[in-house]
C-alpha positions, 0 to 999 in steps of 0.5 A: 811507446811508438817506435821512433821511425813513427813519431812524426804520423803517430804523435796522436793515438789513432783508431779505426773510430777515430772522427774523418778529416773536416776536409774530407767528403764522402758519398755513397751513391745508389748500386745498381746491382745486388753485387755492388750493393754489397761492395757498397755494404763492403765499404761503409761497414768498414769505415774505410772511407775515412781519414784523420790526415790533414788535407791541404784543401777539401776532397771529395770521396764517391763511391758508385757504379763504374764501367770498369773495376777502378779507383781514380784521383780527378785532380781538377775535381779533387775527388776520389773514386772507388767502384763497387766493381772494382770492391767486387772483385777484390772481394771474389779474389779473396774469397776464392783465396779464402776457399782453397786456404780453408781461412776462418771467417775473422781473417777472410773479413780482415783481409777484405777491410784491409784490402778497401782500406789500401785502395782508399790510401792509394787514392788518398796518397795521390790526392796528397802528391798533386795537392802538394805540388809533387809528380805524381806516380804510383809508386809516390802514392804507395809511399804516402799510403805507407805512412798515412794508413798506419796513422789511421788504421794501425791494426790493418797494417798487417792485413793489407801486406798480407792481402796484398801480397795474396792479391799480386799477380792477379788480373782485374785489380791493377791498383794491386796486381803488381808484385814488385810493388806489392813487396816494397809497400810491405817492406815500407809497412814494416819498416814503419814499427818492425816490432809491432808489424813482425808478422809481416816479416814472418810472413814472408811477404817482404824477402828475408834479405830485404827486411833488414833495411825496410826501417831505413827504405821507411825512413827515407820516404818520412824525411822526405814526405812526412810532414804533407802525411801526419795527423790533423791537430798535430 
């Protein structure tokens, strides 16, 4: 049974093949480059584009060709953006990582979809935050995202603390360099099933002395947002 702190986003079985949101769009635009159209193979390969949350208006997802390596929220377009630079050098980061850790094939590409799928949640949690009429801030969509992407795509909760966590502290991916976040979104990752994401705390990407309380840090953010983060149909 789903652990009791997930019962509001979890009261559907979710998975990465599960059908995208009637409300939600998505446009892949022309790469203008061999490297961006391997951030746009990167990112329709990965279904990472996708959600089962309801929405409370139709949004628009795009991803193109960007003078900067960005992801934004239009809250008078509601669309989000998600650069093939910005998908580029996440991939270069992790691929560098990948090569002084010698990884093996399967995590470097989980790494790589979990990392896509944290940037397309953070967009999605702010779209959420202005949609419902809330301030919002990076940290309030990293709150939503933290609830939103373990509903649609639970077997990534794991890499994208993991991902993210390798990704703090380097330059050119702001929505993913900072480490102080990066810890707080892994202890709310956590906190959502400690069971079923111990590899987080194992990991060391959450401090000993703060996992603990990550179920409650979790549990104050989904009695305070959750009902604006479940399932559609729920």
């Amino acid at each position: 049974m789903p652990h009791p702190l997930m019962a509001l986003v979890l009261s559907m079985t979710s998975t990465l093949g599960a059908a995208p949101s009637s409300e939600l769009s998505v446009r892949y635009e022309q790469p203008g480059s061999p490297r961006a159209e391997q951030a746009r193979k990167l990112l329709k390969d990965s279904d990472a584009l996708e959600t089962g949350i309801r929405l409370p208006a139709p949004i628009k997802v795009v991803a193109r060709d960007c003078d900067s390596a960005e992801a934004t929220w239009d809250q008078d377009e509601r669309r989000i953006t998600i650069c093939y630079q910005l998908v580029d050098q996440a991939r270069r980061v992790l691929d560098g990582i990948s090569e002084t850790e010698e990884t093996d094939a399967g995590t470097e590409s989980a790494r790589m979809e979990a990392t896509l799928s944290v940037l397309f949640h953070q967009q999605l949690g702010h779209a959420l935050t202005t949609l419902n009429g809330l301030p919002d801030s990076d940290a309030q969509a990293d709150q939503f995202a933290a609830l939103t992407l373990p509903a649609d795509a639970p077997k990534r909760v794991v890499p994208a603390a993991e991902a993210r966590h390798l990704l703090a502290g380097h330059s050119g991916i702001d929505e993913l360099s900072a480490t102080a976040e990066s810890a707080t979104f892994s202890c709310l990752l956590y906190g959502a099933d400690p069971a079923k994401y111990h590899r987080i705390a194992q990991g060391g990407w959450v401090a000993p002395e703060r996992a603990p309380s990550c179920a409650d840090e979790y549990n104050r953010v989904r009695s305070a947002i959750g009902s604006m983060a479940v399932k559609a149909g729920t």
